[in-house]
PDBQT receptor file of N, H, CA, C and O in Angstrom, charges set to zero:
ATOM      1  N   UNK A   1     216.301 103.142  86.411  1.00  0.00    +0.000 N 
ATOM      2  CA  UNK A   1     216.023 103.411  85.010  1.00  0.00    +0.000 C 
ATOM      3  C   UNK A   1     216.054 102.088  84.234  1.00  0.00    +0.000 C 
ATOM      4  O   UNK A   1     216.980 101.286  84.349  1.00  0.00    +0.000 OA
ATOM      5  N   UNK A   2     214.843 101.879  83.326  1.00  0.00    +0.000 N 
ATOM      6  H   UNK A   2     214.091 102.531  83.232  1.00  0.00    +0.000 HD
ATOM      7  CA  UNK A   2     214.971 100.584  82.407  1.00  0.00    +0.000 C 
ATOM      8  C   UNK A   2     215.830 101.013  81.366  1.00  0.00    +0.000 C 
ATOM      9  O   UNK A   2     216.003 102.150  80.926  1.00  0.00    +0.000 OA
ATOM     10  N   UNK A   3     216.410  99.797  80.996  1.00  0.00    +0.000 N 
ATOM     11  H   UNK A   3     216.270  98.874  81.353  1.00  0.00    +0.000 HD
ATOM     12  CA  UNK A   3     217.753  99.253  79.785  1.00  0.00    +0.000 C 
ATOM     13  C   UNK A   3     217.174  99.057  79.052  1.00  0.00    +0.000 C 
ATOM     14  O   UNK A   3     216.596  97.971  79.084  1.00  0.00    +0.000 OA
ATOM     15  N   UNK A   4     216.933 100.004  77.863  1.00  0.00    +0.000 N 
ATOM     16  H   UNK A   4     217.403 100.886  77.837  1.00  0.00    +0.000 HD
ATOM     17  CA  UNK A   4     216.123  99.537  76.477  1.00  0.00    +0.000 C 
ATOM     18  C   UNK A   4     217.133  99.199  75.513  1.00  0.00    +0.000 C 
ATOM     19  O   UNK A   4     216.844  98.727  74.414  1.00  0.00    +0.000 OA
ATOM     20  N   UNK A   5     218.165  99.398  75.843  1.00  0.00    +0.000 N 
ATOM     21  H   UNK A   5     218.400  99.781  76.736  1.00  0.00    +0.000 HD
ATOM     22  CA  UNK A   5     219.396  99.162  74.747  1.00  0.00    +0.000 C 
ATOM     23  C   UNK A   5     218.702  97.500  73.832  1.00  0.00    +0.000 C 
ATOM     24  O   UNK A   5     218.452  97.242  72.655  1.00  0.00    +0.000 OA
ATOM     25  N   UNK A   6     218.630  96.873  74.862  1.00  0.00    +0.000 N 
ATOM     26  H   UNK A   6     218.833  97.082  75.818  1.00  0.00    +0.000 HD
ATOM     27  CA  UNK A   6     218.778  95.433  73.999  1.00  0.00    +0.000 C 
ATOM     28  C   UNK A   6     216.981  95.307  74.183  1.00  0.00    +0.000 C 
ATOM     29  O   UNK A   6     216.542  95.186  75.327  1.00  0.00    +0.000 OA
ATOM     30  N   UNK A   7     215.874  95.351  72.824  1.00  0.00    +0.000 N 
ATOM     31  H   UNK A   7     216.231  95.449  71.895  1.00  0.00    +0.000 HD
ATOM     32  CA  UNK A   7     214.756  94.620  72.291  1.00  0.00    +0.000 C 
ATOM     33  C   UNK A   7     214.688  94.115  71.525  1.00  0.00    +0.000 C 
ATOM     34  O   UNK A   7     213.924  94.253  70.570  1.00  0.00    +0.000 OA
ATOM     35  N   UNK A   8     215.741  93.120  71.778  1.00  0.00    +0.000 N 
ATOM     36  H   UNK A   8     216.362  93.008  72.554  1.00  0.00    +0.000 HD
ATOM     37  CA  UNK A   8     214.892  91.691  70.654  1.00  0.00    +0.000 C 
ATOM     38  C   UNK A   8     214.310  90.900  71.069  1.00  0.00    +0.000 C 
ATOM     39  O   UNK A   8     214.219  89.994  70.241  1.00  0.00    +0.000 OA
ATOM     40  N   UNK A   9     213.604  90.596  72.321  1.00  0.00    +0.000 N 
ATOM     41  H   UNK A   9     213.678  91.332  72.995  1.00  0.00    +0.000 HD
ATOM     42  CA  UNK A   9     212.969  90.226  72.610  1.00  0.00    +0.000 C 
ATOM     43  C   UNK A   9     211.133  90.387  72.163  1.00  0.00    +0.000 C 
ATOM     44  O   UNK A   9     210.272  89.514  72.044  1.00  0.00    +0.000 OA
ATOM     45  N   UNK A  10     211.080  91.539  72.039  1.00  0.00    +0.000 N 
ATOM     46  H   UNK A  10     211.780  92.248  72.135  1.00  0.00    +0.000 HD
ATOM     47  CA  UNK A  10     210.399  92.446  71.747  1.00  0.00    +0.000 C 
ATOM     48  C   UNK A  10     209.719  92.780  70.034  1.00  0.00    +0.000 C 
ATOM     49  O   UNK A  10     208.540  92.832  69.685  1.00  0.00    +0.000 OA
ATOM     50  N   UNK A  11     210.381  92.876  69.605  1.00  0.00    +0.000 N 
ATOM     51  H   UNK A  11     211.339  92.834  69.889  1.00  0.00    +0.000 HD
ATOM     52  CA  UNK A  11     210.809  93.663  68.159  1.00  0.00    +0.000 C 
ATOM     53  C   UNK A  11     210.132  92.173  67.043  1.00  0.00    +0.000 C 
ATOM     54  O   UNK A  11     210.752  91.116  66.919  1.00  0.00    +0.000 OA
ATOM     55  N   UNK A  12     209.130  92.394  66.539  1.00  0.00    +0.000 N 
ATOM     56  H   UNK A  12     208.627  93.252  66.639  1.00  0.00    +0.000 HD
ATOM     57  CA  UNK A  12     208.937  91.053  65.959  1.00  0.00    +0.000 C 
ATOM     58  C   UNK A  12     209.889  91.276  64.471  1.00  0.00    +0.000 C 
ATOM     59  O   UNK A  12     210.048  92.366  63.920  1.00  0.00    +0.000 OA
ATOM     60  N   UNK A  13     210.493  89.873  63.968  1.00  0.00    +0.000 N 
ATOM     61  H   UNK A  13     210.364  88.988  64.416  1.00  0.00    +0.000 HD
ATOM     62  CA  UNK A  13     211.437  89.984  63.152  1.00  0.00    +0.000 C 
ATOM     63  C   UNK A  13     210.768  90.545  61.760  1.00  0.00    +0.000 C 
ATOM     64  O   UNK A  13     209.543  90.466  61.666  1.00  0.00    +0.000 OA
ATOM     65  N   UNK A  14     211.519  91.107  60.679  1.00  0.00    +0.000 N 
ATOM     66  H   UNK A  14     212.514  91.172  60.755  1.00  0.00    +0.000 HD
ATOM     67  CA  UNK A  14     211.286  91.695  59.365  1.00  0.00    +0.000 C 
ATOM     68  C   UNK A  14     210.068  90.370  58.422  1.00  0.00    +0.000 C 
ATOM     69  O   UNK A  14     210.136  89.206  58.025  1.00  0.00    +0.000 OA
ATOM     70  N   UNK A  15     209.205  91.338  58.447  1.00  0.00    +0.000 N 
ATOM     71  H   UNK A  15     209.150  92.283  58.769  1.00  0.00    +0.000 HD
ATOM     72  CA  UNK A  15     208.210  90.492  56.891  1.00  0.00    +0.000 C 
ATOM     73  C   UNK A  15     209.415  90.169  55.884  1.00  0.00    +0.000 C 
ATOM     74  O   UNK A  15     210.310  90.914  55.484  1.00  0.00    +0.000 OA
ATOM     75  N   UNK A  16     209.160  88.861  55.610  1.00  0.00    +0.000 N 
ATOM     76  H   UNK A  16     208.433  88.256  55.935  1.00  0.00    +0.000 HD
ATOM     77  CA  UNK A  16     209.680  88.732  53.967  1.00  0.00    +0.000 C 
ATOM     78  C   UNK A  16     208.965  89.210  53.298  1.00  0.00    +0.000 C 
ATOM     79  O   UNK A  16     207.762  89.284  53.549  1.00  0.00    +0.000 OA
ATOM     80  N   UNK A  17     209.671  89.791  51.967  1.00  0.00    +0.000 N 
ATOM     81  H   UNK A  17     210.648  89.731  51.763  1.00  0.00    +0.000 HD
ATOM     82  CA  UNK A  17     209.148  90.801  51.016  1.00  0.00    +0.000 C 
ATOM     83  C   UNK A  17     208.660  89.408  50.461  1.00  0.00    +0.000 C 
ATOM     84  O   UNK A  17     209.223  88.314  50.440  1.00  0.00    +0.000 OA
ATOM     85  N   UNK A  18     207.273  89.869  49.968  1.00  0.00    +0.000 N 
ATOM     86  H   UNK A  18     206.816  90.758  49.985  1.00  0.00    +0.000 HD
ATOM     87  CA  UNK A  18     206.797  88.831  48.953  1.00  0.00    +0.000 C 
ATOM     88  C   UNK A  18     206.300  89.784  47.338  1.00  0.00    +0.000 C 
ATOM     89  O   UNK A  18     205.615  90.799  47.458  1.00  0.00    +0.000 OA
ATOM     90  N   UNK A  19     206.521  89.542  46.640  1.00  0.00    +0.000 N 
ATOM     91  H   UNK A  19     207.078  88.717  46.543  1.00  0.00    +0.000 HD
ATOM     92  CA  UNK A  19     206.608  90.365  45.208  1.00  0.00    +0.000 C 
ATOM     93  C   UNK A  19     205.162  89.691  44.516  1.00  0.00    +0.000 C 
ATOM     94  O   UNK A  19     204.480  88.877  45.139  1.00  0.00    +0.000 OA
ATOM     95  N   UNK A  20     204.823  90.162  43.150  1.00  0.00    +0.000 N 
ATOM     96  H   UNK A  20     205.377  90.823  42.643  1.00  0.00    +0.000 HD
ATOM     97  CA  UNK A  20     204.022  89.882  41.969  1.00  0.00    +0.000 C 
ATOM     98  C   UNK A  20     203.307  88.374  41.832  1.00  0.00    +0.000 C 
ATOM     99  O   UNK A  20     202.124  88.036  41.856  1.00  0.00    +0.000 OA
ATOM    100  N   UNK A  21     204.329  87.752  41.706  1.00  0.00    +0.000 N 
ATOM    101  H   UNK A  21     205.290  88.027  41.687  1.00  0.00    +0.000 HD
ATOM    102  CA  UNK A  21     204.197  85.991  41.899  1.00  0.00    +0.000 C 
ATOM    103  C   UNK A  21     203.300  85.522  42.838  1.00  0.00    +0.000 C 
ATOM    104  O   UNK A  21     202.391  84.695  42.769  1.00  0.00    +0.000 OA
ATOM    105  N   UNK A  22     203.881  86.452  44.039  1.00  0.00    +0.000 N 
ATOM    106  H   UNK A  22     204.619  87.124  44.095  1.00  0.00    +0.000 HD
ATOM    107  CA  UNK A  22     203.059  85.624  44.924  1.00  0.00    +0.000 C 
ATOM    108  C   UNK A  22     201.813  85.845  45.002  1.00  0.00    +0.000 C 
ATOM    109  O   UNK A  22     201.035  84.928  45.265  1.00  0.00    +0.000 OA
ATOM    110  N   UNK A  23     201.395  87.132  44.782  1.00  0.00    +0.000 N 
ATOM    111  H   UNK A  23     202.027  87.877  44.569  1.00  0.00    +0.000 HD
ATOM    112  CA  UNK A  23     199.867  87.493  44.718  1.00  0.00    +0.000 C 
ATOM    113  C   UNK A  23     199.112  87.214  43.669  1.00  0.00    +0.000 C 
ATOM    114  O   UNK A  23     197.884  87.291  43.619  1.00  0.00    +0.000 OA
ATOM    115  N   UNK A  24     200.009  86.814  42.635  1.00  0.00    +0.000 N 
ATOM    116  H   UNK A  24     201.006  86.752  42.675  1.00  0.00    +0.000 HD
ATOM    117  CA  UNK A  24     198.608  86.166  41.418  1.00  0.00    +0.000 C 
ATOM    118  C   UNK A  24     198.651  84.503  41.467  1.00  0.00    +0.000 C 
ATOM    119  O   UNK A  24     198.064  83.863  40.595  1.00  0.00    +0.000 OA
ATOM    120  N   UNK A  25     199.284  83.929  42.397  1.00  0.00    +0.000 N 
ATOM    121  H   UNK A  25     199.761  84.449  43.106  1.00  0.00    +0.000 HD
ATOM    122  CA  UNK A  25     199.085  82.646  42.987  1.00  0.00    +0.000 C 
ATOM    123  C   UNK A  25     198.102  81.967  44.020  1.00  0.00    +0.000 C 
ATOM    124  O   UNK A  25     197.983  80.786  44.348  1.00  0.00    +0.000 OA
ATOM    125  N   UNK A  26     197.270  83.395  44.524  1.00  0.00    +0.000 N 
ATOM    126  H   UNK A  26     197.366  84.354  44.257  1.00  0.00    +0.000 HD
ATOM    127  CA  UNK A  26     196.671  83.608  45.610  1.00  0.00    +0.000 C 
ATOM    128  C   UNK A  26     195.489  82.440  44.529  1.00  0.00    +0.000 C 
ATOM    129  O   UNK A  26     195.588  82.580  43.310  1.00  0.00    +0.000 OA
ATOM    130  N   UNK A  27     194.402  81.317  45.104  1.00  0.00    +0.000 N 
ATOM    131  H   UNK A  27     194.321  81.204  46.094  1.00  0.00    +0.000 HD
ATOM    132  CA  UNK A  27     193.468  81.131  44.372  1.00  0.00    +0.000 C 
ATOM    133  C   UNK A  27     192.295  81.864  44.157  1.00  0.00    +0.000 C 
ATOM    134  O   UNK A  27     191.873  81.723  43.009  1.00  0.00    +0.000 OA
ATOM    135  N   UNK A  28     191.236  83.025  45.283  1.00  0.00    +0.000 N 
ATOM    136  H   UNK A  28     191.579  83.139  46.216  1.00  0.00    +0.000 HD
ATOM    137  CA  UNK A  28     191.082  83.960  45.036  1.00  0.00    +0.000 C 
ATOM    138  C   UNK A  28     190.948  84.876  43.878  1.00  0.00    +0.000 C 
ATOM    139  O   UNK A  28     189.874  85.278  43.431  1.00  0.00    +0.000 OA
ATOM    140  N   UNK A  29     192.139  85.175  43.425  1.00  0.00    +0.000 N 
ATOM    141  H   UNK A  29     193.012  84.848  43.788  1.00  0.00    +0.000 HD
ATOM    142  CA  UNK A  29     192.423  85.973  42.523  1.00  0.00    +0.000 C 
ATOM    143  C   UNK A  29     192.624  84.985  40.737  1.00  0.00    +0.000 C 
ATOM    144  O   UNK A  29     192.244  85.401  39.643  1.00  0.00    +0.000 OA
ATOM    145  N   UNK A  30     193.070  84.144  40.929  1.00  0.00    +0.000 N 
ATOM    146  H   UNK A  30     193.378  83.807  41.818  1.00  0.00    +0.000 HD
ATOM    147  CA  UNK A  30     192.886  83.330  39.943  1.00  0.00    +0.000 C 
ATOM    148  C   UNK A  30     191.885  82.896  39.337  1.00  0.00    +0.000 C 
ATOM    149  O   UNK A  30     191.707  82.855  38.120  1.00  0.00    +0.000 OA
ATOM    150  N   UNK A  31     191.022  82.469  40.393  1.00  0.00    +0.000 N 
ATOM    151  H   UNK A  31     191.166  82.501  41.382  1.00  0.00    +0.000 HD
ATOM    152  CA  UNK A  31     189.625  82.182  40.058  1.00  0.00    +0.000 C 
ATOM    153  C   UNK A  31     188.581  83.319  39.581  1.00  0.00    +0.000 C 
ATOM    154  O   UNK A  31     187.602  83.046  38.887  1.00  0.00    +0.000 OA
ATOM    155  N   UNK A  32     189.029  85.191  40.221  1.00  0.00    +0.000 N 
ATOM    156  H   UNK A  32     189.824  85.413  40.785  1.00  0.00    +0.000 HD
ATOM    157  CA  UNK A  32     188.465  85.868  39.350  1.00  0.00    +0.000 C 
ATOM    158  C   UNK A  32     188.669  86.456  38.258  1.00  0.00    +0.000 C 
ATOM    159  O   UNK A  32     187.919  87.141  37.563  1.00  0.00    +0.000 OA
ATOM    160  N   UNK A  33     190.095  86.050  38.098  1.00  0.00    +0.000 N 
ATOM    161  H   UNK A  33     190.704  85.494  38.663  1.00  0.00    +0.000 HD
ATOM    162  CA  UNK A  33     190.861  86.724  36.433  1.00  0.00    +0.000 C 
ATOM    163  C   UNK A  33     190.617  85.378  35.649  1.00  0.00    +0.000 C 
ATOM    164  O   UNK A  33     190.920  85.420  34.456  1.00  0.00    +0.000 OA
ATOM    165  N   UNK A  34     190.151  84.273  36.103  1.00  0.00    +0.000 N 
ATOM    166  H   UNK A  34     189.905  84.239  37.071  1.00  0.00    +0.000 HD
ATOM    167  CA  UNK A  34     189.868  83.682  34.477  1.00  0.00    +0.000 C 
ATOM    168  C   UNK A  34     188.221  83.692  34.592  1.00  0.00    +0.000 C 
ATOM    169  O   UNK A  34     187.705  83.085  33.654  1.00  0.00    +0.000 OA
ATOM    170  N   UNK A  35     187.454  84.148  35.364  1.00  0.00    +0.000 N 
ATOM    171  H   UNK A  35     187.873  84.642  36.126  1.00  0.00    +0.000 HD
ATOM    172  CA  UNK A  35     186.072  84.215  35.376  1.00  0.00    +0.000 C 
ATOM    173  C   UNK A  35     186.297  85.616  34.357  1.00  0.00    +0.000 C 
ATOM    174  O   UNK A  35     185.562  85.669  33.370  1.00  0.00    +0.000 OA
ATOM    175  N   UNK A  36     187.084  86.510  34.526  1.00  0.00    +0.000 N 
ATOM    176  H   UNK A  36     187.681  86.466  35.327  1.00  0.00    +0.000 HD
ATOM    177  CA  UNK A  36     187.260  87.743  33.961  1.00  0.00    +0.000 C 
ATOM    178  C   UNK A  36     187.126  87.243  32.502  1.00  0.00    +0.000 C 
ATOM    179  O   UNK A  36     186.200  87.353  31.699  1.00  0.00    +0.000 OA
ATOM    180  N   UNK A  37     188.665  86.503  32.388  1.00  0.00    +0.000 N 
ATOM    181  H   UNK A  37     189.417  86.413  33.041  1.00  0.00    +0.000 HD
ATOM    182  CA  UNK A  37     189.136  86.191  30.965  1.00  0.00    +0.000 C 
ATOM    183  C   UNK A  37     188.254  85.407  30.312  1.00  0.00    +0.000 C 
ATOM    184  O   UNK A  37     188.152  85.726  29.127  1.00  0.00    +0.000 OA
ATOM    185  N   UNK A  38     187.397  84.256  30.734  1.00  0.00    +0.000 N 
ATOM    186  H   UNK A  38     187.480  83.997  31.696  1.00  0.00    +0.000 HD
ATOM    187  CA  UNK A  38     186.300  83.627  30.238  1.00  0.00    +0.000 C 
ATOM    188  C   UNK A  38     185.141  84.294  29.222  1.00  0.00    +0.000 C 
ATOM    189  O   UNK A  38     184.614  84.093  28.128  1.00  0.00    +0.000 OA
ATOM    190  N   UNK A  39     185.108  85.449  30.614  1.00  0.00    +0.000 N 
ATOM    191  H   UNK A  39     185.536  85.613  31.503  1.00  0.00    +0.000 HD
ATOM    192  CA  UNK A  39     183.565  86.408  29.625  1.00  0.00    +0.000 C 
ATOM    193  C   UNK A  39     184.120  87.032  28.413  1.00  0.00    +0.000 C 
ATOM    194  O   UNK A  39     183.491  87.140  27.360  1.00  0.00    +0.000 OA
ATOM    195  N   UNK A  40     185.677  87.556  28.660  1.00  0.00    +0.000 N 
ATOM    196  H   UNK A  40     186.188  87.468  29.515  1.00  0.00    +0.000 HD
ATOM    197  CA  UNK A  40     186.093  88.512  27.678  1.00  0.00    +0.000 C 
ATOM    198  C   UNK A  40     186.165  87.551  26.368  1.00  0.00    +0.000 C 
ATOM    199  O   UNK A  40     185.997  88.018  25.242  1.00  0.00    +0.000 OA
ATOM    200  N   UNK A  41     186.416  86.233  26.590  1.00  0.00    +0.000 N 
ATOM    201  H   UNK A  41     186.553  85.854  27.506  1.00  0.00    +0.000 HD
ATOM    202  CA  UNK A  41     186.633  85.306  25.236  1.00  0.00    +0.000 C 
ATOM    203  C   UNK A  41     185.367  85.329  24.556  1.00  0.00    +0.000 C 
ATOM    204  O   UNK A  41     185.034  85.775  23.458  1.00  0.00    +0.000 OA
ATOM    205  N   UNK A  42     184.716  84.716  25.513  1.00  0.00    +0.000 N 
ATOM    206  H   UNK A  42     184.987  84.354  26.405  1.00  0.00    +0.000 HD
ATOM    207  CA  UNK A  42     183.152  84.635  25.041  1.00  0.00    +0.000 C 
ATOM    208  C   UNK A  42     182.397  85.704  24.223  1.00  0.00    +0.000 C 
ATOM    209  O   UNK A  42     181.532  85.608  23.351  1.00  0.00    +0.000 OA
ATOM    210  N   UNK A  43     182.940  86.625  24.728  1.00  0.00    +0.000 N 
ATOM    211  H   UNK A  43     183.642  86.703  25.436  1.00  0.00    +0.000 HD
ATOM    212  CA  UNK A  43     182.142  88.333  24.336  1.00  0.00    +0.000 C 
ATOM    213  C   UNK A  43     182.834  88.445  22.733  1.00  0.00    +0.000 C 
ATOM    214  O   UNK A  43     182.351  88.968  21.729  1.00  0.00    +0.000 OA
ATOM    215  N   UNK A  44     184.296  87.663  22.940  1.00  0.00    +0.000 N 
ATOM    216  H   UNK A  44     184.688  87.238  23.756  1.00  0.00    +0.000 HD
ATOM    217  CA  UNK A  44     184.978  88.749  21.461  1.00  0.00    +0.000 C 
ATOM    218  C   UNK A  44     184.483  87.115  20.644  1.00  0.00    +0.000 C 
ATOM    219  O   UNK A  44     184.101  87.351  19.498  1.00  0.00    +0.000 OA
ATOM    220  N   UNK A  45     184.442  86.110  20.874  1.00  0.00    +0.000 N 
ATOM    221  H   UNK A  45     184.753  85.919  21.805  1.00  0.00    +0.000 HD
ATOM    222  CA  UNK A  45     183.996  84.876  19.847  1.00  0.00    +0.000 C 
ATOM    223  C   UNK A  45     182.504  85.149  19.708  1.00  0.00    +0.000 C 
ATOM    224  O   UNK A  45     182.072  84.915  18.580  1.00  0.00    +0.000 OA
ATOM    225  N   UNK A  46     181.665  85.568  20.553  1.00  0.00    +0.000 N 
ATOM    226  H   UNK A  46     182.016  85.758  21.470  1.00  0.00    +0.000 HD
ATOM    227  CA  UNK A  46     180.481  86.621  19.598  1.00  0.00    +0.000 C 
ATOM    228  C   UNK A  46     180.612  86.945  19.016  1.00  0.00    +0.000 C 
ATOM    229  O   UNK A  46     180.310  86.387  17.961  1.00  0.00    +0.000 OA
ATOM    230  N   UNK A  47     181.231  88.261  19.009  1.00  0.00    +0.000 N 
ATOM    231  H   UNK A  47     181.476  88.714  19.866  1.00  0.00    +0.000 HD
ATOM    232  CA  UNK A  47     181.078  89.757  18.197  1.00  0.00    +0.000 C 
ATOM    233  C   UNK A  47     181.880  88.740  17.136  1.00  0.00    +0.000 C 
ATOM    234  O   UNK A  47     180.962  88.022  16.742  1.00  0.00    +0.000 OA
ATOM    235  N   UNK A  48     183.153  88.272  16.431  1.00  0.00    +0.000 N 
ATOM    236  H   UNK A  48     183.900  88.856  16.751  1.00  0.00    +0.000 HD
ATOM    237  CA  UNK A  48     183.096  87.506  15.843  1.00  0.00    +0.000 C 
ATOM    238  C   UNK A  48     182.488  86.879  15.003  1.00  0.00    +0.000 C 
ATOM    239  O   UNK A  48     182.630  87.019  13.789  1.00  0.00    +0.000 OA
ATOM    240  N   UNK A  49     181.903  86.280  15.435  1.00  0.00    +0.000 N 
ATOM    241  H   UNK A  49     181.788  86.166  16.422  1.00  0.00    +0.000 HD
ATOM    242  CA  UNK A  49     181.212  84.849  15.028  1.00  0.00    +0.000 C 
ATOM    243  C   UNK A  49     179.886  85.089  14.536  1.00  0.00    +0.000 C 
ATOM    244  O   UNK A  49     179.674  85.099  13.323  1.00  0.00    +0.000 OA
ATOM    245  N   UNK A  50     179.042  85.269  15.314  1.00  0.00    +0.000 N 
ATOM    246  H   UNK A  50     179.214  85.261  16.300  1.00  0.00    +0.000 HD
ATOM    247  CA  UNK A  50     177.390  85.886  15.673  1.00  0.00    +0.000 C 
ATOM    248  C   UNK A  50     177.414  87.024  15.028  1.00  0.00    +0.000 C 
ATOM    249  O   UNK A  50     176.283  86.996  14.544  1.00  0.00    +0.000 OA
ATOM    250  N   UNK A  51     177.912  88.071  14.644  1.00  0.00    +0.000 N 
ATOM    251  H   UNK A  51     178.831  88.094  15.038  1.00  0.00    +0.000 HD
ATOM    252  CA  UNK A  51     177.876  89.640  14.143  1.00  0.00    +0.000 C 
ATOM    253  C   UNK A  51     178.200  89.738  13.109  1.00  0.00    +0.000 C 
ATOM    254  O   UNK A  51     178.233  90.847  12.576  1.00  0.00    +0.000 OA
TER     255      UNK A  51
């Protein structure tokens, strides 16, 4: 009979939790929330300005 008692050999160790921070650090995502935030400026300094 195999001894499974002991797998740590085995068992890959725990993910670090990574939280909020780390995912809006991603560049990815940065680069599409100020492409986001860009248009939204642009759009309301129109309506603004131009209207």
């Amino acid at each position: 009979m195999l001894d499974t008692t002991e797998q740590s050999d085995t068992t890959a160790p725990p993910e670090e939790r990574r939280g909020c921070l780390f995912a809006l650090s991603q560049p990815p995502l940065m680069i599409f929330l100020a492409v986001i935030g860009c248009l939204l400026l642009m759009a309301s300094l129109h309506d603004l300005l131009m209207l």
